[in-house]
C-alpha positions, 0 to 999 in steps of 0.5 A: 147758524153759530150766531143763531145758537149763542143767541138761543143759548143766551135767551135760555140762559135768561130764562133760567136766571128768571126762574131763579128770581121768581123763587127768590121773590116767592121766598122773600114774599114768604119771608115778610108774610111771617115776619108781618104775623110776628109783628102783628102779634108782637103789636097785639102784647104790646098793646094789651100790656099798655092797656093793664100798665098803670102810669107813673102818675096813676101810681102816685096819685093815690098814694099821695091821697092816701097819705093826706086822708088818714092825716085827717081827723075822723070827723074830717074823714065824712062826707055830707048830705048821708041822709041821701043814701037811702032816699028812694026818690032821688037819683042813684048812680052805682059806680065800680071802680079802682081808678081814682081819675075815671070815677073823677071825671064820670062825676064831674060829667054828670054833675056838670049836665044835671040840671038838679044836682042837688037830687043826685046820689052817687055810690063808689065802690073801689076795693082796700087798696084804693079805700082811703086814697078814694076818700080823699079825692072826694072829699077834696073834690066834692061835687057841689050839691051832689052827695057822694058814698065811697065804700070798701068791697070788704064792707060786704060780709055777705060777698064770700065765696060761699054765696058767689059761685062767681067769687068761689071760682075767682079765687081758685087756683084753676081760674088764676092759672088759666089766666095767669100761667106764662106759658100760656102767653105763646099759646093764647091767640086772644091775650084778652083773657091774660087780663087782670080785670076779669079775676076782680071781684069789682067787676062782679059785683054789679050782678048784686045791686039788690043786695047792695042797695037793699033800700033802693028801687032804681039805681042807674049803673056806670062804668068807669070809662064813660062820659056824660055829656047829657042830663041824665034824669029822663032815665028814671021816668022810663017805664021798663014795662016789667023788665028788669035792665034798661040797656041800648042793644048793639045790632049794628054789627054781627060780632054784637050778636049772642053767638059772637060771647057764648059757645053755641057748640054746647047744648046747654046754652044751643037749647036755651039762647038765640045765637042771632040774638041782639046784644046789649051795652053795660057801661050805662043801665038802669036797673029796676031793683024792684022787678029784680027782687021779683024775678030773682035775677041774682039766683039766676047769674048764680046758677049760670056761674056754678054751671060755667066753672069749665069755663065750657059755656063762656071764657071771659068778661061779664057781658056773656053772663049778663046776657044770660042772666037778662035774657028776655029782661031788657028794655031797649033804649034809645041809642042816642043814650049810650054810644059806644067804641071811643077805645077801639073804633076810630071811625065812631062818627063825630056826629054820633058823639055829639048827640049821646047822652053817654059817650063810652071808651071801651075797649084798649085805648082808654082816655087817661092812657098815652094809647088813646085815640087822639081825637076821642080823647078831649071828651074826657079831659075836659072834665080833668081839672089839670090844674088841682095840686094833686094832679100837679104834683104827680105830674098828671098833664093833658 
């Protein structure tokens, strides 16, 4: 009975020491879940910053073509063929940007697969900063028998915040608070909105071809993170059947539907959309000018923007409002015309890349940042000519 009783004892000694360790193990657990949240919040900063942070030798870059254009002549400072700018029959390209190596390769793509260079027309617009330093590039790199344009947003007179709700709201105090105040780095479960593109008018400004090209019928848009790989001619001989935006719709997945961009909560944008609606790509459109003058799409965007002040009906981009501003305006396009996720996506299929016309990195991880999906990242550098002297000398490399 002794021995009995010391082995029970035991054996409820052991059961107790379990039960201790299940606590331990349920705090530990508990433990590495919080700190797996934390640093997967901190790895969601970390990116972003990466994603706004300009490299060293993006930094430089346009200060040594800066530098080098306003030591030109001012007859050294044109571009040729301008005849072309406004010829209604050729092919136009509207091209947004402030970053001088993605307007580089988007040009040498296309040129690269035109197969009547000759014909192509290419409008930059970048803003003061980057003016002269885009210039120069262009000049130096001009791309054989295509015609190059660059401008300066500040050109457009016309472009105020009395006539761009859009620029009003940009360049208020509540808007840069809302994005920019520190505090809110802690608070924001979508960091986002802390980016510095969405508070650029460049970014805007393709809401305004028309007012842009006044002479022109068709203008083919182009973000700066894509890659031609196509000839892209074809577009222009699609009839859009009165609509005013060639686009490929992204039905694929739900988070490509309107309710994944507007808030279906508020009754103005319940009564008016489809939250099951398919949405569409921006970053390769072409755009019937002609049909948008008819149908007042700008007067359209304007009266959206002005009711969006809040920010109660969107909160960021310009795909929200241009799914707004295009409802029922869109004529779908091929997919094979514009594919998209090499910023974000590992698994965009090789497949796929190899037969689009239009390859498109957005996203975070753009081709030109040390974050770039490795194996995505050769479709763009092969259009880098790493050996040009600008290039060397800032140390840009593969």
């Amino acid at each position: 009975m002794k021995a009995m009783e010391q082995t029970l004892a035991r054996g409820q000694q052991i059961q107790d020491n379990c039960s201790a360790v299940v606590k331990k193990l349920r705090a530990i657990l508990h433990s590495t879940e919080e700190q797996l949240r934390v640093n997967k919040k901190q790895a969601l900063f970390l990116t972003q910053l990466a994603a706004k942070t300009l490299p060293k030798g993006l930094h430089c870059l346009p200060l040594r073509l800066s530098n080098e254009y306003y030591a030109l002549s001012q007859s050294q400072q044109q571009f040729p063929n301008q005849d072309k700018l406004e010829d209604p029959k050729l092919y136009h390209y509207a091209l947004f940007s402030d970053n001088i190596l993605a307007a580089a390769v988007v040009v040498n793509s296309t040129m690269t697969h035109a197969k009547d260079p000759s014909n192509h027309v290419f409008h930059i617009v970048t803003d003061k900063l980057n003016y002269a330093a885009m210039r120069m590039w262009f000049l130096a790199n001009q791309p054989g028998q295509g015609t190059i344009e660059v401008r300066n947003i500040e050109e457009f007179t016309w472009l105020n915040s009395s006539y761009s709700p859009a620029l009003k709201q940009l360049e208020s105090q509540s808007m840069i608070d809302y994005y920019f105040k520190t505090h809110r780095a802690s608070s924001d479960s979508n960091l986002k909105y802390r980016n510095p593109k969405y508070l650029s008018i460049l970014n805007h400004l393709r809401f305004y071809l028309p007012e842009v090209f006044p002479k022109l019928d068709k203008v083919l848009f182009l973000d700066d993170d894509v890659v031609v790989q196509k000839d892209l001619t074809p577009l222009w001989k699609i009839k859009l059947n009165g609509k005013v935006n060639g686009a490929v719709e992204t039905c694929g997945e739900n988070f490509h539907r309107f309710d994944r961009y507007l808030n279906f909560s508020n009754p103005l944008i319940a009564k008016n959309f489809d939250p099951h609606a398919c949405g569409w790509a921006y970053g390769m459109n072409i755009f019937d000018l002609i049909e948008w003058r008819k149908q007042k799409i700008t007067e359209i965007y304007h009266s959206w923007q002005k009711l969006n002040s809040d920010r109660l009906l969107w909160k960021l981009g310009t795909l929200p409002p241009g799914l707004i501003t295009f409802w029922n305006k869109i004529f779908p396009l091929d997919r094979s015309w514009h594919i998209l996720g090499l910023g974000y996506n590992p698994g965009v299929s090789h497949k796929d890349i190899e037969r689009a016309a239009v390859v498109h990195y957005n996203g975070n991880l753009k081709p030109w940042l040390e974050i770039a999906i490795p194996k995505f990242r050769g479709y763009w550098s092969k259009f880098v000519d790493y050996d040009q002297a600008y290039l060397r000398d800032c140390n840009i490399n593969p």
